[in-house]
N, C-alpha and C positions, 0 to 999 in steps of 0.2 A: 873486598870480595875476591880474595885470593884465594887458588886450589894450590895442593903440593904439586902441581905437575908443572905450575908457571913458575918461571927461574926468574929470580929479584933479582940476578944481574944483568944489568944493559945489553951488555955486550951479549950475553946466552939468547935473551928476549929478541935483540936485533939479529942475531943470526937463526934464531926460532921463526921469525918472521919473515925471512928471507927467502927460509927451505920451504915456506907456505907458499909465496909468492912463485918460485920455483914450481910446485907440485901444481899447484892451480895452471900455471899458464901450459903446462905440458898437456893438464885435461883439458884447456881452453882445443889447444893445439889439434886435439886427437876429436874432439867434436865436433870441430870446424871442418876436417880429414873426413868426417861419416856425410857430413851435409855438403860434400863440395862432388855432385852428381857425372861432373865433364870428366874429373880426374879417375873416377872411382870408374865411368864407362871406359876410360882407355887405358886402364888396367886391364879390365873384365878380357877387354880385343886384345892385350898383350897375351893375356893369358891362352885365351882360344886358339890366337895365332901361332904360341910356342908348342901347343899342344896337338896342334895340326900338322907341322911341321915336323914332330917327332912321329905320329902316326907315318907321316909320309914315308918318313925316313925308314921305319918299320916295312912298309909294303915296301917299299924299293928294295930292301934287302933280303924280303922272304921273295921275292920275282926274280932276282936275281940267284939265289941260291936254287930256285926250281927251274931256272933257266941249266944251269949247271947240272943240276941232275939229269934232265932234259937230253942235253946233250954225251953228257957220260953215257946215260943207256942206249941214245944214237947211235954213237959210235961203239959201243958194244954190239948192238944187234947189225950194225953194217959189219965188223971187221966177223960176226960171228956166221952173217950171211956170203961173205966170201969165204969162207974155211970150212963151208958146208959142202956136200956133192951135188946140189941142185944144179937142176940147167941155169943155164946163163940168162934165160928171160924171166926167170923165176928169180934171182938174186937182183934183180935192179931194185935201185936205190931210191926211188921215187916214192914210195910208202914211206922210205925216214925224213925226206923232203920233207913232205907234207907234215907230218909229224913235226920237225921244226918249225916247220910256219906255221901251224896251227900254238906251238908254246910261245915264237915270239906275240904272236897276237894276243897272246893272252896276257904275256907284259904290257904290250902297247897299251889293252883294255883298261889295267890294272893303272895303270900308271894317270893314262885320262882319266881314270874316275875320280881318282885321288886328288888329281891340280882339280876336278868343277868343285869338289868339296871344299876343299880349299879359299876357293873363291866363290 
């Protein structure tokens, strides 16, 4: 009960038999990889935590570039409040103060919220 497709030489059939044994144990391999629960969850948390990580890394960089902004227009509106004619009680600097502290706070904000996410 021979098909054309089995090879009457030993040597073909034994290494036909081989490439079976081979292919079988790769699908053993990769079955056993779907049912193995611990390893597949500490992927899942590899994953979560790379991707967490890079969100972070995203907000730290958009807070720090609006920090930058922040401060550009600061010092624009101070150097453009002393090169004004106003009175001298009228040009204090206390409005861009605030203004700073009000944009650091918003990174500080920014930043906590991101590390509870995180964790």
């Amino acid at each position: 009960m021979t098909t054309s497709d089995t090879p009457t030489d030993p040597q073909q059939l034994r290494a036909e038999i081989e490439q079976t044994r081979a292919e079988l144990g790769e699908t053993v391999q990769e079955l056993a990889a779907k049912t193995d629960v611990k390893t597949r969850a500490k992927q899942a948390v590899g994953d979560a935590t790379g991707q967490a990580r890079r969100t972070l890394t995203g907000v730290k960089d958009q807070a720090a570039q609006a920090a930058g902004v922040v401060a550009e227009r600061a010092s624009t509106a101070k150097q453009q409040l002393a090169d004004s004619d106003l009175p001298a009680p009228i040009r204090r600097p206390l409005p861009l103060a605030a203004l700073g502290a009000a944009a650091a706070a918003l990174i500080i904000v920014i930043i906590v919220v991101a590390r509870r996410r995180r964790s």
